[in-house]
FIVO-214722 format. One line per 5 residues: number of its first residue (from 1); their letters; for each residue x, y, z of N, C-alpha, C, O. Coordinates in nm, 2 decimals, always signed. Layout:
// residues N
NUM	a	X,Y,Z,X,Y,Z,X,Y,Z,X,Y,Z ~ ...;
END
This chain:
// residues 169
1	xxxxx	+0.10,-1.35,-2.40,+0.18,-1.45,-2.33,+0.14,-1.59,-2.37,+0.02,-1.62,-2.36 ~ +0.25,-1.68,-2.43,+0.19,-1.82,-2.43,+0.15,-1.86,-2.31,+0.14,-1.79,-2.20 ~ +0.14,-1.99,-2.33,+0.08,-2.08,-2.23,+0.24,-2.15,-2.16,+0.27,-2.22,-2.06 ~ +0.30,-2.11,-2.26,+0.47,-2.18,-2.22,+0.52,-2.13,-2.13,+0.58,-2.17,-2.03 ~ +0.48,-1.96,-2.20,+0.59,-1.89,-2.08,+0.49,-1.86,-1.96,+0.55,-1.80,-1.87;
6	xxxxx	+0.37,-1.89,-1.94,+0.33,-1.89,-1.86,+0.34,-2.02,-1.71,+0.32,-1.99,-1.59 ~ +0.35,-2.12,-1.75,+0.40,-2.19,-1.70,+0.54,-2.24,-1.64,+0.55,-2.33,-1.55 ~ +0.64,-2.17,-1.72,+0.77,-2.12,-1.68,+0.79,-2.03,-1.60,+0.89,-2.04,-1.52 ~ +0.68,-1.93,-1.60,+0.69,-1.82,-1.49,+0.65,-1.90,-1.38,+0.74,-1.94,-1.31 ~ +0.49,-1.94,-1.35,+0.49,-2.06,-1.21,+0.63,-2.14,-1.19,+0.72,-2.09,-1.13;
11	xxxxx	+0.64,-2.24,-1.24,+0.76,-2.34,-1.19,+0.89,-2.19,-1.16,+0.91,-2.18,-1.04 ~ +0.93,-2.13,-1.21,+1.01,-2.04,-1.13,+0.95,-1.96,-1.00,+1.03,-1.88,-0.93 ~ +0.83,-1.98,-0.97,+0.74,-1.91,-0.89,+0.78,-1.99,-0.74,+0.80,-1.95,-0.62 ~ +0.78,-2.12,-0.82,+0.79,-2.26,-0.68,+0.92,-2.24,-0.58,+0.93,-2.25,-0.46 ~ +1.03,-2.21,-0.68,+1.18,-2.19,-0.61,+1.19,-2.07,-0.51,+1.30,-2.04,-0.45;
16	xxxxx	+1.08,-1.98,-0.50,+1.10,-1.84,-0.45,+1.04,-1.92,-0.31,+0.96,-2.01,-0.30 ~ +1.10,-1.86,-0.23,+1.09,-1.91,-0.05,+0.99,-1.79,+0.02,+1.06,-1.69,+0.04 ~ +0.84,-1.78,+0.05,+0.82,-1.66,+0.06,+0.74,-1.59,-0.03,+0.74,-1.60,-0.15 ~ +0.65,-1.49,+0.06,+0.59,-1.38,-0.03,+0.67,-1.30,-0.12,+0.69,-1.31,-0.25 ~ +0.74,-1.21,-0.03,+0.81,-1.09,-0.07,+0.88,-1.15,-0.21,+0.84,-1.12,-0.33;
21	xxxxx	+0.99,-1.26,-0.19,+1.09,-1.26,-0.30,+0.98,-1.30,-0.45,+1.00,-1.25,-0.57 ~ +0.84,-1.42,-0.41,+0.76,-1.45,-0.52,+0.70,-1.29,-0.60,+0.69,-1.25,-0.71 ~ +0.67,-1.24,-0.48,+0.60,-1.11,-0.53,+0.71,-0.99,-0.63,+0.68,-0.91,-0.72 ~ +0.87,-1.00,-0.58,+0.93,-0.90,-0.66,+0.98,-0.99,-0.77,+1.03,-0.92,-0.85 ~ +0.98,-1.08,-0.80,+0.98,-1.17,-0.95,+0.87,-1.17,-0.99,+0.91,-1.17,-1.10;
26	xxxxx	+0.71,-1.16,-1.01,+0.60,-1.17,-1.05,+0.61,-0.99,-1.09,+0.53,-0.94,-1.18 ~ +0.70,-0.93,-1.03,+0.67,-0.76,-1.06,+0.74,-0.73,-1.17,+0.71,-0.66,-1.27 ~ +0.87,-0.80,-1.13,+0.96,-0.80,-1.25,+0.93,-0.84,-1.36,+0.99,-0.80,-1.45 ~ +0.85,-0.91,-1.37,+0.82,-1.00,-1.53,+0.71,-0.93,-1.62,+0.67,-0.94,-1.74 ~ +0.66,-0.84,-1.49,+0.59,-0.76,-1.61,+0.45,-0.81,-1.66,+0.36,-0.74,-1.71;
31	xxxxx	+0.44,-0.94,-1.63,+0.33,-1.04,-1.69,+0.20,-0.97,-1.69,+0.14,-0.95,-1.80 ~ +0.17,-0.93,-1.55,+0.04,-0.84,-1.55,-0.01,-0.70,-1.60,+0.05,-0.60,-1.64 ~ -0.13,-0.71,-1.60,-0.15,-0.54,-1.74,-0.08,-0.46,-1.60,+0.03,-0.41,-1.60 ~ -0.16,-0.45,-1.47,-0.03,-0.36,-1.40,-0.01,-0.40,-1.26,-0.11,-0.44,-1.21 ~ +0.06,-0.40,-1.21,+0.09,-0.48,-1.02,+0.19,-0.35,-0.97,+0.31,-0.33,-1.01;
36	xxxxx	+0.10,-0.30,-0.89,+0.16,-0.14,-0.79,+0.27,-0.18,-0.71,+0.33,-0.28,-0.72 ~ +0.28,-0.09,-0.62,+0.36,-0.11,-0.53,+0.26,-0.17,-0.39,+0.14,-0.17,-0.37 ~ +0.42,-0.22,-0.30,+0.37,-0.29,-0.16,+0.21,-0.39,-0.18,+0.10,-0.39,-0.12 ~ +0.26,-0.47,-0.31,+0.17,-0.56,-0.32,+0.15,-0.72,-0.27,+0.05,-0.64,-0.24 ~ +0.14,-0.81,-0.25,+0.18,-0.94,-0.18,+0.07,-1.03,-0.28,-0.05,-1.02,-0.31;
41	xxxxx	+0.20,-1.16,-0.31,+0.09,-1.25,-0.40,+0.15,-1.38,-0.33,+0.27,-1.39,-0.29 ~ +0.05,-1.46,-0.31,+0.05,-1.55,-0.25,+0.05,-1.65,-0.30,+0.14,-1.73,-0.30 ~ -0.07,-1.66,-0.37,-0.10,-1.73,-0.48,+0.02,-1.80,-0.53,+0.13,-1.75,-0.50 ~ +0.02,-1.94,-0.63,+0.10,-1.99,-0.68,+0.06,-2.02,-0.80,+0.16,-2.05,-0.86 ~ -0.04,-2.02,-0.87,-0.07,-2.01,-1.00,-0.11,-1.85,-1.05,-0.13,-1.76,-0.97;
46	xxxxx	-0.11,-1.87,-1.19,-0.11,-1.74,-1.24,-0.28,-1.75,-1.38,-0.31,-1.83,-1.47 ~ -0.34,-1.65,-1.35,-0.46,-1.69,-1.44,-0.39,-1.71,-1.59,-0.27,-1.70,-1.60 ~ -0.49,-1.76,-1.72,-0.48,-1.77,-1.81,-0.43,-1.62,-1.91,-0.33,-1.59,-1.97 ~ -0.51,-1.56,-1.88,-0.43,-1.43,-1.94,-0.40,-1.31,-1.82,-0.47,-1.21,-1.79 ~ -0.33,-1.34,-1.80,-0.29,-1.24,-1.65,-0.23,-1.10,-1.72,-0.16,-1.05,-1.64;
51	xxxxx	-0.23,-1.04,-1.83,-0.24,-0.92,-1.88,-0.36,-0.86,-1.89,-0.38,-0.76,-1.95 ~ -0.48,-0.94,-1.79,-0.60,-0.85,-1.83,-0.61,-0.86,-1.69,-0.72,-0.91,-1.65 ~ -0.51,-0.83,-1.58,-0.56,-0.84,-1.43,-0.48,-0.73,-1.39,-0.36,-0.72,-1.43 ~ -0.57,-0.60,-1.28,-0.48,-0.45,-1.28,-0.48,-0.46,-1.16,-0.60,-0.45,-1.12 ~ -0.39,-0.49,-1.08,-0.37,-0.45,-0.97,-0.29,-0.35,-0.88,-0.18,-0.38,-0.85;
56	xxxxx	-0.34,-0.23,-0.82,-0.30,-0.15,-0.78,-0.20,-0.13,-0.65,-0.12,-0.23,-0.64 ~ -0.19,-0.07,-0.58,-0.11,-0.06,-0.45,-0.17,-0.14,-0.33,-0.29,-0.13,-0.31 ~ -0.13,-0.20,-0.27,-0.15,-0.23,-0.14,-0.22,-0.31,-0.18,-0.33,-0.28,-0.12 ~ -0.23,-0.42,-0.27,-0.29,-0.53,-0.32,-0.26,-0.71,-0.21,-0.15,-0.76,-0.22 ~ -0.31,-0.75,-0.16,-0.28,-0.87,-0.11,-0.37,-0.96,-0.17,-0.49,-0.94,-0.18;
61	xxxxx	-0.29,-1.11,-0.23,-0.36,-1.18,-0.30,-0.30,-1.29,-0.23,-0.19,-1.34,-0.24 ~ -0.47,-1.33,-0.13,-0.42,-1.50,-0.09,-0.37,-1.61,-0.15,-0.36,-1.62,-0.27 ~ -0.34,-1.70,-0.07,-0.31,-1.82,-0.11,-0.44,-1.88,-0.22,-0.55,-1.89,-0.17 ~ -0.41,-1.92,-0.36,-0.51,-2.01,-0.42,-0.61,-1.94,-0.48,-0.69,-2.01,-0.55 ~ -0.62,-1.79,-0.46,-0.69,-1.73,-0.53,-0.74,-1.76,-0.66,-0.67,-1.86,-0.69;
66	xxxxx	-0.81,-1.75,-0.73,-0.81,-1.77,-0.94,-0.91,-1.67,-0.95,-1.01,-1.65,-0.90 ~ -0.83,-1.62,-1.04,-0.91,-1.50,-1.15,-0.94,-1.55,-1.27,-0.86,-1.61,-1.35 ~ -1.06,-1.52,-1.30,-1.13,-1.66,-1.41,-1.15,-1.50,-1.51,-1.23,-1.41,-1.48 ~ -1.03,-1.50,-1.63,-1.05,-1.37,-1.68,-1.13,-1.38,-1.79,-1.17,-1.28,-1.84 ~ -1.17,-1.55,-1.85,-1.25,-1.56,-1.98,-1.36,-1.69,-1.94,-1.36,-1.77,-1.84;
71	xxxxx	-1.43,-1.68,-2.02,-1.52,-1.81,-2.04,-1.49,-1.91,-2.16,-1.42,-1.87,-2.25 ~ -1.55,-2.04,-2.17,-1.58,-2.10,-2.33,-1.70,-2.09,-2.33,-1.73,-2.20,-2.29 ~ -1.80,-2.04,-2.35,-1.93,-2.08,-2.35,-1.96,-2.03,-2.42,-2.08,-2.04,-2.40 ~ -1.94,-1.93,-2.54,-1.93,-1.87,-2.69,-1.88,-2.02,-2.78,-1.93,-2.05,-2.88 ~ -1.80,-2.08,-2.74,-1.74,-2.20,-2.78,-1.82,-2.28,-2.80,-1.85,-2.33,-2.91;
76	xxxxx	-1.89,-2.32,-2.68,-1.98,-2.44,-2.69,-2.10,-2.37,-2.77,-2.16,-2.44,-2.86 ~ -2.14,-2.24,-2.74,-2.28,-2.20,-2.81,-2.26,-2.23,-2.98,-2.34,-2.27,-3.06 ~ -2.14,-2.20,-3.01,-2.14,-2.15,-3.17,-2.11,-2.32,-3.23,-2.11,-2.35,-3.35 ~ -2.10,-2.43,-3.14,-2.07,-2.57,-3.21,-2.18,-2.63,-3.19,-2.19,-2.73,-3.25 ~ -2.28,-2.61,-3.10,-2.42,-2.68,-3.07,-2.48,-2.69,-3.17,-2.55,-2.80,-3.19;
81	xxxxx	-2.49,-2.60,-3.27,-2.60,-2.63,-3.37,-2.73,-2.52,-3.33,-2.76,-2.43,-3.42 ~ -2.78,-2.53,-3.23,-2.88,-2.49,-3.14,-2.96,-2.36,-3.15,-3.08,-2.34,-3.13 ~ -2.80,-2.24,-3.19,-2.82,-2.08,-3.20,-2.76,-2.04,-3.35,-2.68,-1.95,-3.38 ~ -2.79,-2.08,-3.39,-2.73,-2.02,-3.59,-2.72,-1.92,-3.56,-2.61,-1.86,-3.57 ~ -2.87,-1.83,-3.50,-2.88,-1.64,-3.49,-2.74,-1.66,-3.48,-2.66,-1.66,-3.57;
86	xxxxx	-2.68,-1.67,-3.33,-2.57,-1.64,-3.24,-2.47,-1.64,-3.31,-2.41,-1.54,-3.35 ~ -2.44,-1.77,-3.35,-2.32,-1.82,-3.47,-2.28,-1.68,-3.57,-2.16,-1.64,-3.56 ~ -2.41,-1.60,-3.69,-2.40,-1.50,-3.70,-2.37,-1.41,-3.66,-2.40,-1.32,-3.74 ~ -2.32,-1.39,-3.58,-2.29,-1.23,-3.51,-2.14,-1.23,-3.51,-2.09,-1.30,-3.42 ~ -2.07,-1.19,-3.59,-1.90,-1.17,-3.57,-1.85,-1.16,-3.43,-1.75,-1.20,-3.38;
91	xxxxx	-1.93,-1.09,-3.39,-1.85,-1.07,-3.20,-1.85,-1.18,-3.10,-1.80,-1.17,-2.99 ~ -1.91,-1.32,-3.17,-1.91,-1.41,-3.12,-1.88,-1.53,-3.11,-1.93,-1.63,-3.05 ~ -1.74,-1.49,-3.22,-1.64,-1.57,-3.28,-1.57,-1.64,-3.17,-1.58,-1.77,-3.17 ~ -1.49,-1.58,-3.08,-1.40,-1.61,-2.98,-1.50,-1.63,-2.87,-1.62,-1.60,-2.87 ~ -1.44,-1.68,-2.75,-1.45,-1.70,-2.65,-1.45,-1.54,-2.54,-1.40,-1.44,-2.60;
96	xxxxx	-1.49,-1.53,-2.41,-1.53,-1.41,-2.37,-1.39,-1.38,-2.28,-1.36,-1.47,-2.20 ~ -1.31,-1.28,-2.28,-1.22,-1.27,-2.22,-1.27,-1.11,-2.15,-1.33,-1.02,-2.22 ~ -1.26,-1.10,-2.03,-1.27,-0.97,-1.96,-1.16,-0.89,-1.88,-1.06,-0.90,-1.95 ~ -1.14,-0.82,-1.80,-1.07,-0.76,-1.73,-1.08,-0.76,-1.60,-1.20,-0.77,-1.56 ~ -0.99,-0.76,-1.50,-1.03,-0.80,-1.36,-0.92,-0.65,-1.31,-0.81,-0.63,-1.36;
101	xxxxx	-0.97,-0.57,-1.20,-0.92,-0.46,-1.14,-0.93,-0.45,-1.02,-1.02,-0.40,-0.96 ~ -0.78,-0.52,-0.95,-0.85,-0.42,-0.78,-0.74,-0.37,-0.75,-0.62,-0.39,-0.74 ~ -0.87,-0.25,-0.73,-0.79,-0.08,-0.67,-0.68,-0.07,-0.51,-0.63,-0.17,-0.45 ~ -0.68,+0.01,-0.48,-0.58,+0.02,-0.35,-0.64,-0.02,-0.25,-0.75,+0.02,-0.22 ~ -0.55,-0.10,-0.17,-0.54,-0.10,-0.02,-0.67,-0.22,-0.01,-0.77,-0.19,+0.06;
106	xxxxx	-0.67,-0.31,-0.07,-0.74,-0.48,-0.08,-0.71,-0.57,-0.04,-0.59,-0.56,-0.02 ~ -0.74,-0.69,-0.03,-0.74,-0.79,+0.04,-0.83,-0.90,-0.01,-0.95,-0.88,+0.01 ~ -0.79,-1.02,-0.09,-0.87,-1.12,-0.19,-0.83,-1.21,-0.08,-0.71,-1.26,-0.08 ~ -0.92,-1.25,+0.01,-0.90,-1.40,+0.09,-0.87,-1.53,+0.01,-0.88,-1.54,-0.11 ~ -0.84,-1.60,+0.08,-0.74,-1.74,+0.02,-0.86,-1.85,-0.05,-0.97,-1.83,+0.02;
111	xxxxx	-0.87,-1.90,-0.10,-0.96,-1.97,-0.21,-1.05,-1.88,-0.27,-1.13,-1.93,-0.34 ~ -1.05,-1.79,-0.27,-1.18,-1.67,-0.36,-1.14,-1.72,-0.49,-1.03,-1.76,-0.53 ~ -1.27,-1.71,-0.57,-1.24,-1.65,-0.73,-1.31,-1.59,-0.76,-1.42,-1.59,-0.73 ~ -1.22,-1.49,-0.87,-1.27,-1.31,-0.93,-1.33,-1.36,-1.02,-1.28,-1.47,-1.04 ~ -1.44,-1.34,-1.12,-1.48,-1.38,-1.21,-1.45,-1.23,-1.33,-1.44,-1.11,-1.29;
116	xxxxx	-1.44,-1.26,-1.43,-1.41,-1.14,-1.54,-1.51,-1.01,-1.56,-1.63,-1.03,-1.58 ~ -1.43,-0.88,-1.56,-1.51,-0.79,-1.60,-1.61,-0.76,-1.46,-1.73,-0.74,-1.46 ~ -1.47,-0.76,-1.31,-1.51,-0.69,-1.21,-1.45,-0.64,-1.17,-1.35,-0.69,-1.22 ~ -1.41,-0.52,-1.07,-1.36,-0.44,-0.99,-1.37,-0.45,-0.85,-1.49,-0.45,-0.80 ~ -1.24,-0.46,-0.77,-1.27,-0.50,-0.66,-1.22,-0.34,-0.54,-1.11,-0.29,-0.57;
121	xxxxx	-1.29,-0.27,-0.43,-1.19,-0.17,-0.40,-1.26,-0.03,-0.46,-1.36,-0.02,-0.54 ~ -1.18,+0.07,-0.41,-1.03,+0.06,-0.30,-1.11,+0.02,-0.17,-1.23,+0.01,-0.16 ~ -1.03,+0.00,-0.09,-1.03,-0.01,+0.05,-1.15,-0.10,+0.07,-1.24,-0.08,+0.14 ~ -1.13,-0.20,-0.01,-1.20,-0.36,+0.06,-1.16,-0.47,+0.06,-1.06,-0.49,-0.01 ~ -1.21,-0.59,+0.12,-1.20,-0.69,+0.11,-1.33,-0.79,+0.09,-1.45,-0.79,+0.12;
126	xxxxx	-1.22,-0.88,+0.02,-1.29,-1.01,-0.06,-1.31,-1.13,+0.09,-1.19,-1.14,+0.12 ~ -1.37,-1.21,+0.16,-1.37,-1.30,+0.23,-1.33,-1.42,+0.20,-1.42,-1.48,+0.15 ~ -1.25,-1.49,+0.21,-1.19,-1.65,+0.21,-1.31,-1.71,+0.10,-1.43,-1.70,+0.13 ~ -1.27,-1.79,-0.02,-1.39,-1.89,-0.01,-1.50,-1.82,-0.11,-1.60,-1.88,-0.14 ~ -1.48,-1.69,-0.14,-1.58,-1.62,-0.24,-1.56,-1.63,-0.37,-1.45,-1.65,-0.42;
131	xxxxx	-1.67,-1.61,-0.43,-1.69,-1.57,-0.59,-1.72,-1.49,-0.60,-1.84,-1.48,-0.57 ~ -1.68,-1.38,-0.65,-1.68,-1.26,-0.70,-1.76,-1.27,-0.84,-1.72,-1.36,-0.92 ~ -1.85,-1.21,-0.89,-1.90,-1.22,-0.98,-1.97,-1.06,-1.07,-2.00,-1.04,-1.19 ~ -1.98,-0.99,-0.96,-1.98,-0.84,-1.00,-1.89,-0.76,-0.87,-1.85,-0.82,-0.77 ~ -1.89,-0.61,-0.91,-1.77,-0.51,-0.85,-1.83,-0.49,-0.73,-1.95,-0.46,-0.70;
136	xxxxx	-1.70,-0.53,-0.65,-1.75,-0.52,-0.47,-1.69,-0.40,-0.46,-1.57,-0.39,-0.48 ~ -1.80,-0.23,-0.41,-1.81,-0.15,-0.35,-1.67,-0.10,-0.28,-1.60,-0.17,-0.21 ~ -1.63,+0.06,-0.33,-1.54,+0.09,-0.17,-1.57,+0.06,-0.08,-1.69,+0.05,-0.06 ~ -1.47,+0.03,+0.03,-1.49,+0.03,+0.15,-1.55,-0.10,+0.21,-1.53,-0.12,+0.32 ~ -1.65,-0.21,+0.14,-1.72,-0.26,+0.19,-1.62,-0.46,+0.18,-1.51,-0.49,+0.13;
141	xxxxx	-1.73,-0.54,+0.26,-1.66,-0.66,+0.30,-1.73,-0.78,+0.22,-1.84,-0.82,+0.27 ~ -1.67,-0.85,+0.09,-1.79,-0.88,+0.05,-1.79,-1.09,+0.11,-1.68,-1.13,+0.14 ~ -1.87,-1.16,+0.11,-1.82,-1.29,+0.11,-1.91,-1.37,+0.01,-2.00,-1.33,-0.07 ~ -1.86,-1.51,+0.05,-2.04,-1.61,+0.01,-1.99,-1.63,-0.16,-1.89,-1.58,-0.22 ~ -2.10,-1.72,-0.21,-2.08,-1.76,-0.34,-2.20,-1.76,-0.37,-2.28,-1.83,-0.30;
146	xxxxx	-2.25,-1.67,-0.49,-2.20,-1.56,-0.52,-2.16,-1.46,-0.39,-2.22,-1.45,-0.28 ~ -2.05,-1.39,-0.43,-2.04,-1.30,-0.32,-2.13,-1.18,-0.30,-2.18,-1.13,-0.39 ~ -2.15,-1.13,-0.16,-2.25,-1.02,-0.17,-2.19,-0.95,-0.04,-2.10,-1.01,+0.02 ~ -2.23,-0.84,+0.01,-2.19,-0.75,+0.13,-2.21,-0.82,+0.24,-2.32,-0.87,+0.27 ~ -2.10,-0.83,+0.32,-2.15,-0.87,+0.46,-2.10,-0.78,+0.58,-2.11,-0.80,+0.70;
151	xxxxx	-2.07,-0.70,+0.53,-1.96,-0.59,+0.62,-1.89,-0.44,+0.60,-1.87,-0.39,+0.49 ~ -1.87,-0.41,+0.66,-1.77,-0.26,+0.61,-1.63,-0.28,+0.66,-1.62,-0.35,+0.76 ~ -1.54,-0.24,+0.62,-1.40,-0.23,+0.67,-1.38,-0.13,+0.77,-1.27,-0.14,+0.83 ~ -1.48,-0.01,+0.81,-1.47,+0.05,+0.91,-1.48,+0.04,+1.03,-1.43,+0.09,+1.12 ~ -1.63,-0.09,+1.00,-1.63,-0.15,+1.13,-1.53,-0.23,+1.16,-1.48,-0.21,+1.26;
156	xxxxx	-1.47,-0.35,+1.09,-1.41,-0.47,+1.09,-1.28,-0.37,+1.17,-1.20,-0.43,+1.24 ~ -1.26,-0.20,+1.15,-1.13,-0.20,+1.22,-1.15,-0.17,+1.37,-1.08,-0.19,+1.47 ~ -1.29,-0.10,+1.35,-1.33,-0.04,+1.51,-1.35,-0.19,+1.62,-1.35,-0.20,+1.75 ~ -1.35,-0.27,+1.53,-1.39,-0.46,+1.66,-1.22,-0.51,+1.61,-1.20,-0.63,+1.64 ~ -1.12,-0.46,+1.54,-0.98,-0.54,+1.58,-0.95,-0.38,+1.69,-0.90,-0.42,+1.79;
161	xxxxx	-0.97,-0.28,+1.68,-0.91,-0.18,+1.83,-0.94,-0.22,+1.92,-0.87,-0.25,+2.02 ~ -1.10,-0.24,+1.92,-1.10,-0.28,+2.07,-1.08,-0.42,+2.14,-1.08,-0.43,+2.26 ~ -1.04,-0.57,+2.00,-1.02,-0.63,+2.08,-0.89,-0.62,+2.16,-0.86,-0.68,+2.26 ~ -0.80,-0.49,+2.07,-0.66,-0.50,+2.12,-0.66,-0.44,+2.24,-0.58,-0.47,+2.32 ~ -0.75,-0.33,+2.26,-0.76,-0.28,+2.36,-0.83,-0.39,+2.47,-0.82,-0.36,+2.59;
166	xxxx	-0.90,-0.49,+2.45,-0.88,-0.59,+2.56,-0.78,-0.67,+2.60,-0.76,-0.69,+2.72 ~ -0.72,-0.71,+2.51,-0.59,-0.81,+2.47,-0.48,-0.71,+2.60,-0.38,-0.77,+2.65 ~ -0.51,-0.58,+2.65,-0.40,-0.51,+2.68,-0.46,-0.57,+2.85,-0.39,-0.63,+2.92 ~ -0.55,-0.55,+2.86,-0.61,-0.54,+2.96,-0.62,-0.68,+3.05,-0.68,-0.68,+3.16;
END
């Protein structure tokens, strides 16, 4: 994908009123390597190469999210002068581009960023405000910059029952 049509895709992104209608135009386009079903994108930008981002079923993607799928820092290493070795090595021609994957039934809180070449899931979530920097565990709650465990989702559902079961009371 250029950089053209990727930015064509946002500005048509702006006119959608809503999750739902942004999320079945973002499905339709195909853009991403894959976007499941009953997914929600919130988000209003789209990463740099959003063909290397797999998102499965029951995907929710906050507001402002960024998936950082590459680096330059092969860039700067190979023009410094500094690493000749490095320079040498064919594989480190380009800049680092990775893959970013989250499995079913997740939740990427609103300002997070994924960093490349992690896996998020199934059945977790990311906390508002995190950096993701390696694969957050099934089931578990990760937050913080870097992010790390602060929780399980089994519990996080056992303290929303009972507050509802106060809420009744």
């Amino acid at each position: 994908m250029t950089t053209k049509q990727r930015y064509c895709i946002m500005l048509r992104m702006l006119f959608y009123k809503g999750k739902d209608a942004r999320t079945a135009y973002l499905k339709s386009t195909n853009v991403f390597g894959s976007f499941g079903d009953n997914c929600a994108w919130y988000a209003k930008k789209l990463p740099s190469e959003p063909e290397q981002i797999f998102l499965h079923n029951n995907v929710y993607v906050c507001a402002d999210v960024r998936f950082i799928t590459h680096d330059v820092i092969n860039s700067m290493l190979l023009n410094n002068g500094r690493y000749p070795e490095f320079a040498r090595q064919p594989e480190n021609t380009n800049n680092f581009i990775g893959k970013i994957e989250v499995f079913d039934d997740c939740v990427i809180g609103a300002g997070s960023t994924i960093m490349y070449n992690t896996k998020i899931g199934p059945n977790a979530i990311v906390a508002a405000g995190s950096v993701v920097t390696k694969d957050v565990p099934e089931g578990e709650i990760w937050g913080g910059a870097p992010a790390k465990r602060i929780g399980y989702v089994n519990e996080l559902v056992k303290k929303r029952m009972l507050l509802n079961e106060q809420a009744k009371d």
